[in-house]
Every structure is written in C-alpha cells, then in structure tokens.
Backbone and ligand atoms as CSV (ligand in chain L), in Angstrom:
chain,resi,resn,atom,element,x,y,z
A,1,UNK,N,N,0.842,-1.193,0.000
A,1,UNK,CA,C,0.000,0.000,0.000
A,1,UNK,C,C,0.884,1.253,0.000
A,2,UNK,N,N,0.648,2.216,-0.417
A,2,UNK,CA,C,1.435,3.569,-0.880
A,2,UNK,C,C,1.013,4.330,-0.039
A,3,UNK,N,N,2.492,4.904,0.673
A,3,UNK,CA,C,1.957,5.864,1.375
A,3,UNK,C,C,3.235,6.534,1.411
A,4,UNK,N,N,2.882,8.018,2.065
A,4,UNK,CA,C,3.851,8.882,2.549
A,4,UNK,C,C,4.774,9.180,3.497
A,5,UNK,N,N,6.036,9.112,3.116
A,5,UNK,CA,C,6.820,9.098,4.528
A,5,UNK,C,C,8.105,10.601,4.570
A,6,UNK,N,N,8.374,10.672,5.732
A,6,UNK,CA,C,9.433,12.043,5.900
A,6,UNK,C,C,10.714,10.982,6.317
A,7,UNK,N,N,11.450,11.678,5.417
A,7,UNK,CA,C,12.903,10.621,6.024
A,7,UNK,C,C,14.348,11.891,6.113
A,8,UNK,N,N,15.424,12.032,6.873
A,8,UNK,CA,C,15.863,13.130,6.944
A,8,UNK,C,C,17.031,11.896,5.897
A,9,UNK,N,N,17.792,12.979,5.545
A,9,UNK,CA,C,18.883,12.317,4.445
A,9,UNK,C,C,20.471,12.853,5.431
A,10,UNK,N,N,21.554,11.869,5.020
A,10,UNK,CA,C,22.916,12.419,5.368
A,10,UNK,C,C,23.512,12.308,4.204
A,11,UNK,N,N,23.759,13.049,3.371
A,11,UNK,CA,C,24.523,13.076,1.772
A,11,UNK,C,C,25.326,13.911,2.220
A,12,UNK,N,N,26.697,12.464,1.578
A,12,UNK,CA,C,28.014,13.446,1.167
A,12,UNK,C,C,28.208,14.383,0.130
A,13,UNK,N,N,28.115,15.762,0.555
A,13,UNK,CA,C,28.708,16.710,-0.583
A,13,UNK,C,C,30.255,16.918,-1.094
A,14,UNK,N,N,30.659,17.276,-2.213
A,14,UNK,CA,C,31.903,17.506,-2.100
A,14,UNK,C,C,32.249,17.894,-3.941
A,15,UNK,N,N,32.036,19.229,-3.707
A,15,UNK,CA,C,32.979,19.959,-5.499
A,15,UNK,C,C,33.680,18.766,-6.448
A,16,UNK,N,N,34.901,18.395,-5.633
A,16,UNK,CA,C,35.306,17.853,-6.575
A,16,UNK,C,C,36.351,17.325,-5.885
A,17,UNK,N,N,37.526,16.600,-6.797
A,17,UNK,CA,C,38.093,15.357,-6.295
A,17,UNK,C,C,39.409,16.013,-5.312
A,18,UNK,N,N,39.406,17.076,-5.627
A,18,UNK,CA,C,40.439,18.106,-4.597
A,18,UNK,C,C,40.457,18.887,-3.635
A,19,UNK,N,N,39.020,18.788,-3.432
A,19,UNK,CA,C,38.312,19.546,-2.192
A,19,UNK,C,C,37.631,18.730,-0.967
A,20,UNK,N,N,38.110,18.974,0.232
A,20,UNK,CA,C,37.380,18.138,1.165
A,20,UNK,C,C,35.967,18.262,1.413
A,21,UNK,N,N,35.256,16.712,1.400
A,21,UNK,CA,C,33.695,16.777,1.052
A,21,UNK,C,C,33.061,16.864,2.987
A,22,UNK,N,N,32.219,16.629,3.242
A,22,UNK,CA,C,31.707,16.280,4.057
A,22,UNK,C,C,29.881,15.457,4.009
A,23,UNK,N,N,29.421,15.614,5.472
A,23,UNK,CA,C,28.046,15.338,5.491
A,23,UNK,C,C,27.046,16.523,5.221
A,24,UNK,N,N,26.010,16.672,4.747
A,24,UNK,CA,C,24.775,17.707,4.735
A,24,UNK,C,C,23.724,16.737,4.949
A,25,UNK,N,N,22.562,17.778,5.878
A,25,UNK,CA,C,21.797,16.888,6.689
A,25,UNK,C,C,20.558,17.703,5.526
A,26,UNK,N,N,19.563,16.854,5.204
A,26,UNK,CA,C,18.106,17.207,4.047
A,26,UNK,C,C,17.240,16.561,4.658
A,27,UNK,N,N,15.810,17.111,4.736
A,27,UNK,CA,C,14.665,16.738,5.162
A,27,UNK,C,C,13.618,16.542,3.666
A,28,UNK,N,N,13.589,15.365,3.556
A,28,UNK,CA,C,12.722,14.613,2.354
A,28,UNK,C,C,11.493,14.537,2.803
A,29,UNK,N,N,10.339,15.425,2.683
A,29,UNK,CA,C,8.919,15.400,3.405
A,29,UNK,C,C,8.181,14.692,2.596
A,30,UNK,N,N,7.261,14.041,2.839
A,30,UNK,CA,C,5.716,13.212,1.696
A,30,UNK,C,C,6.264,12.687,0.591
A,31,UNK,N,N,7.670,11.692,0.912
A,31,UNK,CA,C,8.350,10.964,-0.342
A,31,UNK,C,C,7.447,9.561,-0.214
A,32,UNK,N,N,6.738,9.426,-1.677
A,32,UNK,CA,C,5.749,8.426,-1.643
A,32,UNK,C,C,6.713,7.405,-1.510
A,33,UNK,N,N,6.128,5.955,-1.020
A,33,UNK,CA,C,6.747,4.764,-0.888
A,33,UNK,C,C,6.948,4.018,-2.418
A,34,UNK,N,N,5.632,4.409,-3.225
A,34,UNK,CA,C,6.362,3.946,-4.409
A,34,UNK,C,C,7.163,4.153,-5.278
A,35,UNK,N,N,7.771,5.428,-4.742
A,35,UNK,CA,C,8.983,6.242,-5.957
A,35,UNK,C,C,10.800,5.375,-5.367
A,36,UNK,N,N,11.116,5.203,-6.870
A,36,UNK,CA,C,12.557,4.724,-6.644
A,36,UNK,C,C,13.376,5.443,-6.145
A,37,UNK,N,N,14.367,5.072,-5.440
A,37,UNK,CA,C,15.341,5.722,-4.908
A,37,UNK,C,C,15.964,7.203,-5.094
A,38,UNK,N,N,16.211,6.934,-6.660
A,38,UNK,CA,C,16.585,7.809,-7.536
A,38,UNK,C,C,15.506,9.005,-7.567
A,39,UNK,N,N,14.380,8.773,-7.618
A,39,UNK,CA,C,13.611,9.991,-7.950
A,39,UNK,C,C,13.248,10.222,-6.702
A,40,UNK,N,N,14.053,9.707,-5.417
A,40,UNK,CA,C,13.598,10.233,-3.935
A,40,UNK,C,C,14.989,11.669,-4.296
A,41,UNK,N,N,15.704,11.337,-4.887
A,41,UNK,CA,C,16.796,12.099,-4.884
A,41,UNK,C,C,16.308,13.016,-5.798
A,42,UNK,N,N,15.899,13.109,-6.821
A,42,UNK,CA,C,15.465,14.114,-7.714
A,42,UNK,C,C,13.597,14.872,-6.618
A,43,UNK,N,N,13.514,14.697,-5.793
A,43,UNK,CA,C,12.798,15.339,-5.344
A,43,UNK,C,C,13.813,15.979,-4.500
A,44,UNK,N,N,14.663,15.711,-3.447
A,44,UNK,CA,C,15.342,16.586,-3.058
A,44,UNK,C,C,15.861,17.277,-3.513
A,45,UNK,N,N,16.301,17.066,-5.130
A,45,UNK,CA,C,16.972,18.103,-6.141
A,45,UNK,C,C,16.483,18.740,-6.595
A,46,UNK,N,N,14.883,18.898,-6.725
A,46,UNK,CA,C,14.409,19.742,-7.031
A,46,UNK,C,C,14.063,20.922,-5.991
A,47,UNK,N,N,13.851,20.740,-5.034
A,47,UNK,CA,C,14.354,21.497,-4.135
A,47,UNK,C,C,15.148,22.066,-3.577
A,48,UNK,N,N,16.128,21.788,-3.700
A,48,UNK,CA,C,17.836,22.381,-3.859
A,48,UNK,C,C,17.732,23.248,-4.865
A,49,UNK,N,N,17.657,23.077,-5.917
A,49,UNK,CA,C,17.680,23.693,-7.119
A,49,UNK,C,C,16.385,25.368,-6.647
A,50,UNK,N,N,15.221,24.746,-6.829
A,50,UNK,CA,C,14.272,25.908,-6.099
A,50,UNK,C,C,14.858,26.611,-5.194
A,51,UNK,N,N,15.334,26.315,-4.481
A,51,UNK,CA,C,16.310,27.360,-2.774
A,51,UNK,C,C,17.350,27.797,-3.712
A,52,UNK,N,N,17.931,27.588,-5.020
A,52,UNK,CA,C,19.172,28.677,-5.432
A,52,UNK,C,C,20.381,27.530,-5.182
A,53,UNK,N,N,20.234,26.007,-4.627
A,53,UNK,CA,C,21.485,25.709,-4.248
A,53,UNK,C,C,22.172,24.681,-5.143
A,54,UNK,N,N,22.994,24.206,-5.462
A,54,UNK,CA,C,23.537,22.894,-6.100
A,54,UNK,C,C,22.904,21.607,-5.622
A,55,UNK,N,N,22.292,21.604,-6.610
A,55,UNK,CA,C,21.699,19.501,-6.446
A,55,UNK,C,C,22.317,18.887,-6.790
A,56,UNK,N,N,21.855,17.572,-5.871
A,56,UNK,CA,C,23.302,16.307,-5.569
A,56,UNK,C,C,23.841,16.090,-6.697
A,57,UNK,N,N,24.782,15.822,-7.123
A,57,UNK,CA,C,25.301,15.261,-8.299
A,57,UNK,C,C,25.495,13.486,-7.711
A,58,UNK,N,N,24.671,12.539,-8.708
A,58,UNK,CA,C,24.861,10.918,-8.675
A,58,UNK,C,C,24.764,10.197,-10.225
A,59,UNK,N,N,25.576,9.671,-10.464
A,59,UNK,CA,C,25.515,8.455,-11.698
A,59,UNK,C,C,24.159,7.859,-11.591
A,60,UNK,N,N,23.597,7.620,-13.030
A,60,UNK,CA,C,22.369,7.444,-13.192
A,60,UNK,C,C,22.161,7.484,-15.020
A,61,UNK,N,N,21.645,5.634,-15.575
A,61,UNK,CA,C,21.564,6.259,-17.026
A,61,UNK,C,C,20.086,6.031,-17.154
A,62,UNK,N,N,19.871,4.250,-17.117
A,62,UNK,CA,C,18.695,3.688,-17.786
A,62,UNK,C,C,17.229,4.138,-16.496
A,63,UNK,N,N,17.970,3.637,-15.797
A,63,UNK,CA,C,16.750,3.414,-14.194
A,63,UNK,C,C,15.972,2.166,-14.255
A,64,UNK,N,N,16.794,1.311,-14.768
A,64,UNK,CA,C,15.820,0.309,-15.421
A,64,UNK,C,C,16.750,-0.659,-14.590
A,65,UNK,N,N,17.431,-0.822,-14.448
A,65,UNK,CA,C,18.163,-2.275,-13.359
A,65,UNK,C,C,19.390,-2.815,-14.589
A,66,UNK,N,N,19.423,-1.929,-15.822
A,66,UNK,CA,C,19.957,-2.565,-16.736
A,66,UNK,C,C,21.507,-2.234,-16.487
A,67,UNK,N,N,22.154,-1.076,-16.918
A,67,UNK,CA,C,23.144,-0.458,-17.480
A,67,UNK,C,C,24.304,-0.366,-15.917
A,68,UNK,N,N,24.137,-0.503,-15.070
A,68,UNK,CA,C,24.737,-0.467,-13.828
A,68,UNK,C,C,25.139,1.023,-13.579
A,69,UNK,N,N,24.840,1.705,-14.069
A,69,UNK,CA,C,25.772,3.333,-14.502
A,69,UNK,C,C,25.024,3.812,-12.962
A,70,UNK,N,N,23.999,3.273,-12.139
A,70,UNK,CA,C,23.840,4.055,-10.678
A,70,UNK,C,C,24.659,3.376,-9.491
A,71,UNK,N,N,24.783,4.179,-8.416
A,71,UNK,CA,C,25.629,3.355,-7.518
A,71,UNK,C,C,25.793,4.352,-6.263
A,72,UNK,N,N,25.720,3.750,-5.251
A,72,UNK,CA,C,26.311,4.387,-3.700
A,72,UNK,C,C,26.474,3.773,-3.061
A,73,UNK,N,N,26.624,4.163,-1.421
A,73,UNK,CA,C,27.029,3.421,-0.344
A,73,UNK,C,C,25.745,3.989,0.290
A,74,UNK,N,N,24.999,3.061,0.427
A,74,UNK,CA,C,23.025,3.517,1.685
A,74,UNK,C,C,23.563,2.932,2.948
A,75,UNK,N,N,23.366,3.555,3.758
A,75,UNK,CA,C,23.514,3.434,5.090
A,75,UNK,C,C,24.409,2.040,5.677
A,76,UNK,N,N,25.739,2.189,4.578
A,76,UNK,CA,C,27.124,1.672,4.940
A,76,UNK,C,C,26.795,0.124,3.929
A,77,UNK,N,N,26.110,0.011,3.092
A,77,UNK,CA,C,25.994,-0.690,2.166
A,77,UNK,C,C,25.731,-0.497,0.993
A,78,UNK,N,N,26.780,-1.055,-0.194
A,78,UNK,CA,C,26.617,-1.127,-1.632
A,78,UNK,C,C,25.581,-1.162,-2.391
A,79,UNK,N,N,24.537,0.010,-2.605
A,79,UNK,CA,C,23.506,-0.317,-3.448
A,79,UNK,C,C,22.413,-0.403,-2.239
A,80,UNK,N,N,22.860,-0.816,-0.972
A,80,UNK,CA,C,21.106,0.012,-0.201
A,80,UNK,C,C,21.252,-1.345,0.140
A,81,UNK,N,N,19.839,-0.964,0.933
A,81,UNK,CA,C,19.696,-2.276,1.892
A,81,UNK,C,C,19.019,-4.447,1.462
A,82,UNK,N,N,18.842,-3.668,-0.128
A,82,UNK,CA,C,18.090,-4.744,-1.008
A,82,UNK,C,C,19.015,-5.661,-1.654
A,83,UNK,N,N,19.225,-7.181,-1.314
A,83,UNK,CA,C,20.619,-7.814,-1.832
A,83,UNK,C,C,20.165,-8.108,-3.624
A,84,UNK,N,N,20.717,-7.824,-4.314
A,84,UNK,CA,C,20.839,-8.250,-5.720
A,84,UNK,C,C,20.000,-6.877,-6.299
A,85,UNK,N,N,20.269,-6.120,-5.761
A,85,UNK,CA,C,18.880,-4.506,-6.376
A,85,UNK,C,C,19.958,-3.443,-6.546
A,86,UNK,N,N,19.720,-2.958,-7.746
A,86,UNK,CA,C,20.401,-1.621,-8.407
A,86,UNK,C,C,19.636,-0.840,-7.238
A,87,UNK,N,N,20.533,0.572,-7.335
A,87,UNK,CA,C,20.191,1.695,-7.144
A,87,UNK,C,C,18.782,1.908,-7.276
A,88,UNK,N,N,19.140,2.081,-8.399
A,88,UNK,CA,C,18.077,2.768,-8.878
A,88,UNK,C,C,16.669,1.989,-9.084
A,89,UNK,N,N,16.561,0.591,-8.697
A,89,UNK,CA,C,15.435,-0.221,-8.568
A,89,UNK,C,C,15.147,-0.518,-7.122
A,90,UNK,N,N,16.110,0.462,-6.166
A,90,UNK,CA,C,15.628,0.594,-4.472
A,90,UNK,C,C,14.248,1.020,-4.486
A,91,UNK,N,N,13.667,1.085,-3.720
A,91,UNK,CA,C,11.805,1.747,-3.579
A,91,UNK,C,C,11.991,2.133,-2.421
A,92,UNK,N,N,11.576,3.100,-2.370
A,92,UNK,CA,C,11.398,3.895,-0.599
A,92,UNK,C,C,10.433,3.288,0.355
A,93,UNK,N,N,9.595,1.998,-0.606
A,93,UNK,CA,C,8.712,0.697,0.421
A,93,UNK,C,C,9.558,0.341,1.052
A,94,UNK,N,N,11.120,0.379,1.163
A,94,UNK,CA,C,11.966,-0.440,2.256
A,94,UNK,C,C,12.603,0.572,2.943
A,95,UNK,N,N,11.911,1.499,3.272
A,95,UNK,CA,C,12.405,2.781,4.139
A,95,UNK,C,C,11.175,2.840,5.128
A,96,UNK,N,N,11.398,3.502,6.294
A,96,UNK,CA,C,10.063,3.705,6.952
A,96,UNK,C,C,9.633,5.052,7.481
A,97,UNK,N,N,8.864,5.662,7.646
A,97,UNK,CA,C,9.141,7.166,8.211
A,97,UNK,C,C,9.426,7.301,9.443
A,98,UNK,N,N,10.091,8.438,9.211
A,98,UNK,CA,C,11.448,9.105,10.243
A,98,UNK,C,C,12.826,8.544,10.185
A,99,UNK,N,N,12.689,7.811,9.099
A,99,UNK,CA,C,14.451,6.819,9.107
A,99,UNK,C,C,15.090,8.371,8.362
A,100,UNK,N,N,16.634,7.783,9.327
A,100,UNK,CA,C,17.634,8.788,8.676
A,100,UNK,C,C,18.472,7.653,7.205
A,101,UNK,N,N,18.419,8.520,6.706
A,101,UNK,CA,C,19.326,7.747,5.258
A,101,UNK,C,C,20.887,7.732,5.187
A,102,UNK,N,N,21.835,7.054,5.481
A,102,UNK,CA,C,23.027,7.992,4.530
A,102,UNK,C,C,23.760,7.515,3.610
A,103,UNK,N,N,23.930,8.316,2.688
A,103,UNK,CA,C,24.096,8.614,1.579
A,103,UNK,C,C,25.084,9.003,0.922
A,104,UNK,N,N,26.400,7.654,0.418
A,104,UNK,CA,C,27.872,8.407,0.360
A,104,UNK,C,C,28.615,7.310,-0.906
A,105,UNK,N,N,29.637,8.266,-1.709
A,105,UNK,CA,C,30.083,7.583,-2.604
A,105,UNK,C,C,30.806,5.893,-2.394
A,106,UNK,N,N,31.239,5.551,-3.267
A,106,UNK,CA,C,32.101,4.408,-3.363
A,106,UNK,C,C,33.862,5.178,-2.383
A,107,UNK,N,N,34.511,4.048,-1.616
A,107,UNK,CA,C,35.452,4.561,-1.108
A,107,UNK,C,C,36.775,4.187,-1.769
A,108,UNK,N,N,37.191,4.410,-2.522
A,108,UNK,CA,C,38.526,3.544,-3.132
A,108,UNK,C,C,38.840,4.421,-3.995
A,109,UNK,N,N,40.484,4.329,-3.781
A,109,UNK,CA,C,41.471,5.256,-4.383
A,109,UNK,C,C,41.078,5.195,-6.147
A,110,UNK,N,N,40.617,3.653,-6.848
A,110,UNK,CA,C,40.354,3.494,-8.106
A,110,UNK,C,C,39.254,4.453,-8.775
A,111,UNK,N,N,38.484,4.886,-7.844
A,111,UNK,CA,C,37.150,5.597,-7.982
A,111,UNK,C,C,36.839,6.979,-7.675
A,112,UNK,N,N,38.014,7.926,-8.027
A,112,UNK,CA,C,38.011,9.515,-7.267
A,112,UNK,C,C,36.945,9.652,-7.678
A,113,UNK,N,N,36.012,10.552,-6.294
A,113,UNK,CA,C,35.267,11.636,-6.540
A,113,UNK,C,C,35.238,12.452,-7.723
A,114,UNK,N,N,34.161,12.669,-8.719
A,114,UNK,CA,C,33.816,13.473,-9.232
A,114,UNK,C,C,33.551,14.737,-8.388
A,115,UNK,N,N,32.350,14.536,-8.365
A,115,UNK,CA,C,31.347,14.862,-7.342
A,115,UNK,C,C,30.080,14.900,-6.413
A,116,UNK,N,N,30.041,14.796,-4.922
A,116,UNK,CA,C,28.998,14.288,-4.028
A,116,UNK,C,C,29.178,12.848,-4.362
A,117,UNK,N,N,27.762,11.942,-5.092
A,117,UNK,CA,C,28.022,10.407,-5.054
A,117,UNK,C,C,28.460,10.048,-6.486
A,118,UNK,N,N,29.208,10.975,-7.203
A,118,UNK,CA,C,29.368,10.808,-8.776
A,118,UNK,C,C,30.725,10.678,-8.245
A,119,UNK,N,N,31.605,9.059,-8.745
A,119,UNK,CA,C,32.764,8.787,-8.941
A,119,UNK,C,C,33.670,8.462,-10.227
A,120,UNK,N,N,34.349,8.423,-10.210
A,120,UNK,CA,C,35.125,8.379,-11.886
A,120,UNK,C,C,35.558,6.987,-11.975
A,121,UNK,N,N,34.746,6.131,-12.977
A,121,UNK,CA,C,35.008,4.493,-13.178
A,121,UNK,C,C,35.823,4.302,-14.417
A,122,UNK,N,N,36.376,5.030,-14.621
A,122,UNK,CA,C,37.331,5.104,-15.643
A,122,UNK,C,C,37.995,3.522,-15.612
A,123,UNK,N,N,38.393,3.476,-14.371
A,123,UNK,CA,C,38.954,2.369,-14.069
A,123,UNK,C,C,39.236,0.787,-14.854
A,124,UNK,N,N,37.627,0.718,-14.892
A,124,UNK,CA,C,36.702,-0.202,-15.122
A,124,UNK,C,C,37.650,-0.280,-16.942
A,125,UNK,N,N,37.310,0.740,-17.262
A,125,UNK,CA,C,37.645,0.839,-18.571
A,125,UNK,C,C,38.930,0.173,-19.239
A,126,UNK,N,N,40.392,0.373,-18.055
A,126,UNK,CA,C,41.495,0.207,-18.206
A,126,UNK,C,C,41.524,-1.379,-18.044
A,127,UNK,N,N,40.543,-1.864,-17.073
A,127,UNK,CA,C,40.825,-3.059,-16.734
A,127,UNK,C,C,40.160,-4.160,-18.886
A,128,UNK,N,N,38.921,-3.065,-18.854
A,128,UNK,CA,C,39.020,-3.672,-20.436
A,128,UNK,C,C,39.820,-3.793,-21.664
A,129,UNK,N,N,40.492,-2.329,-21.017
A,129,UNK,CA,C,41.474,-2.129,-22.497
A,129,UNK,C,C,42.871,-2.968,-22.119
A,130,UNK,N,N,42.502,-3.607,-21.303
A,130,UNK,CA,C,44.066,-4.505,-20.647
A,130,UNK,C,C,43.715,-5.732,-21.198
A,131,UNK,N,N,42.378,-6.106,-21.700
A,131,UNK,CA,C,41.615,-7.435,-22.248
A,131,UNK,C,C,41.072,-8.002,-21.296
A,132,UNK,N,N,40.789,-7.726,-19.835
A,132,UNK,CA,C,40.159,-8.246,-18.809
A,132,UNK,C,C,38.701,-8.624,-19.273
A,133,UNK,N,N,37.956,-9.378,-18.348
A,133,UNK,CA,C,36.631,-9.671,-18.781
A,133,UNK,C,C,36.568,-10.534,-17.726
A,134,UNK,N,N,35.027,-10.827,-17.304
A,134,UNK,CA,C,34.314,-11.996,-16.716
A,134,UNK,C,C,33.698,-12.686,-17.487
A,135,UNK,N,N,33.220,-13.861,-17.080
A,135,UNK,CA,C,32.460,-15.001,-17.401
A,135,UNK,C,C,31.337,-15.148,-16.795
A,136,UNK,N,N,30.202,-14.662,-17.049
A,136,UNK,CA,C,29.079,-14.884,-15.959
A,136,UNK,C,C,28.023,-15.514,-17.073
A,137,UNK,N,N,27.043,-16.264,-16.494
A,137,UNK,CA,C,25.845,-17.130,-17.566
A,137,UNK,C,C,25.017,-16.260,-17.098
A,138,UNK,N,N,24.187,-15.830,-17.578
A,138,UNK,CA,C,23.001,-14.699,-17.023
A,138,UNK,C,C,21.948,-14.938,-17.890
A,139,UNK,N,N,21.780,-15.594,-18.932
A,139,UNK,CA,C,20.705,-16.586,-19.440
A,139,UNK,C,C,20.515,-15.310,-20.434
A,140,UNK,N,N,19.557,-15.847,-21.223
A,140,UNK,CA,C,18.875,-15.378,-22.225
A,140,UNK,C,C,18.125,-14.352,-21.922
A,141,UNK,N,N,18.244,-12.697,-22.836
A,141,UNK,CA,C,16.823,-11.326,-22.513
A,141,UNK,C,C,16.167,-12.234,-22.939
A,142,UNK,N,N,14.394,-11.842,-21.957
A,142,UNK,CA,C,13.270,-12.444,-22.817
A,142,UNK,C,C,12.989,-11.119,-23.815
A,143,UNK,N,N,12.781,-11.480,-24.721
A,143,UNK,CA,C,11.881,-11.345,-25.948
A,143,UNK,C,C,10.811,-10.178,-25.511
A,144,UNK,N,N,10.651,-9.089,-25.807
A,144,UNK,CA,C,9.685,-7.953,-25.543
A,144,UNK,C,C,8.822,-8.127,-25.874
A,145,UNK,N,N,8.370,-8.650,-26.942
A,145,UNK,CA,C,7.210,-9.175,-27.349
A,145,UNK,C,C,6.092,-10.566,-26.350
A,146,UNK,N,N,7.558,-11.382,-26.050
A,146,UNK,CA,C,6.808,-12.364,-25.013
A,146,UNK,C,C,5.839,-11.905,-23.869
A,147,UNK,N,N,6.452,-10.285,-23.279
A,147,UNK,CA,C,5.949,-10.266,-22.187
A,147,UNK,C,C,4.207,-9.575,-22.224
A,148,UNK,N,N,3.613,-10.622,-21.646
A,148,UNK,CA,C,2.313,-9.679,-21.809
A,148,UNK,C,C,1.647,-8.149,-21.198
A,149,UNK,N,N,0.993,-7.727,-21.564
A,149,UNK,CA,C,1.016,-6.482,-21.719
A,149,UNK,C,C,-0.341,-6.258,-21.328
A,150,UNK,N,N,-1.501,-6.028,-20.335
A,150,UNK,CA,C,-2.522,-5.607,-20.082
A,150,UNK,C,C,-3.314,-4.322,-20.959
A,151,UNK,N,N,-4.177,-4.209,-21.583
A,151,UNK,CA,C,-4.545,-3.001,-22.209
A,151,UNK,C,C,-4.952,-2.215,-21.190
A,152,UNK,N,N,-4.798,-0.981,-21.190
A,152,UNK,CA,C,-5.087,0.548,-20.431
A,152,UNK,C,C,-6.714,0.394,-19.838
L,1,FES,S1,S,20.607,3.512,-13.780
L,1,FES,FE1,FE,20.977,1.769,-15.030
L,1,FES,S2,S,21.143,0.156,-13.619
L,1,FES,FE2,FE,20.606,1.856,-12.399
C-alpha cells in the first residue's frame, strides 16, 4: 500500500576530487513509498535547485536495473539495503518514516570523486582495455514481445 513518509537524508557533498567533502543533513517530506530511490533524490533536487542551491550530483543512465551506470554506499551498504537490487530499482517501500538515510560515494582510491556520489570508473575501462573480462551465464533477454502487456 502507498503511502507517505518524511525521512531526513545524510549526503556526502563535495565539489570535486580536490576539495574536502563532508556530510549535509536534508529533510525529504511526503516521499511516496512507491517512488525509486533515484527519484527520492530528484525530489530533493528539485528542491535544492528551487532554494538557489547545487543539487546532488549521482551516476544514473537507464533506471531500469539494466546499465549499472547508478551506484552508492546507503547506510554503509553497496547499493542500499536490497541484496541483488540496483540503485536505482531501491523503492522507498523499504524505508520507513522518520528513518535517517546515509548517503555516500564508493570509497577507493580506483574511484576519485567526481562529485557528491558521482565517482570516476574510468577504471573499469582500463581493466578492459588490458583485455580483462568476466564469465558470468546470465541466461537469455526475454523477448519484448513475449511479455504480456494488459490493455489501459
Ligand atoms: S541507472 Fe541503469 S542500472 Fe541503475
């Protein structure tokens, strides 16, 4: 069931990869339970933005669970409190009201700060252009067409 909750946030801010970041404390009021993670953050950004101030900067492409391009550390865990769940497929149904959030990049020298929870995975890249790769079986996309589709 959908409902409304106030959750205060602890997001690391921080310019950039040469400037010391810290905590900022945000009050997220009537964030519905069914909005993803991500657009709990784009409501606080839109409010930031309205007050005149810099909104969070975070990696973010598809929002779809696909592209991996979202990512943080939620309250001292990789990707939030949901085991095998993107970012960005968190739901604020696994938050409760009055929970404090926090909200902080990846920690490793491989991954400087951009900025706030935006890190530089460049990394990733080198390890490809070195010919690295995994092996994982992850089965077959279904077919878009397979999936049924309810009319409106
Ligand atoms: S934004 Fe693509 S997996 Fe999260």
């Amino acid at each position: 069931m959908t409902k409304n909750i106030n959750i205060t946030l602890k997001i690391w801010r921080q310019k950039n990869a040469s400037v010391k970041g810290g905590f900022e404390t945000y009050h997220a009021a009537n964030i519905s339970t069914d909005m993803s993670f991500l657009e709990m953050i784009d409501v606080v950004n839109e409010q930031l933005t309205l007050d005149g101030k810099d909104p969070v900067a975070f990696d973010h492409d598809c929002r779809e669970g696909i592209c991996g391009m979202c990512g943080a550390v939620v309250n001292g865990r990789a990707h939030g409190p949901e085991k095998g769940t993107t970012l960005c497929q968190l739901h604020m149904r696994h938050f409760s009201d009055g929970d404090t959030i926090v909200i902080e990049p990846w920690r490793a020298k491989a991954f400087p700060i951009i900025k706030d929870i935006a890190v530089d995975r460049s990394a990733f890249d080198q390890i490809i252009i070195a010919g690295g790769y995994i092996s994982v079986n992850v089965g077959g996309a279904p077919d878009a067409n397979a999936i049924p589709i309810e009319n409106g």
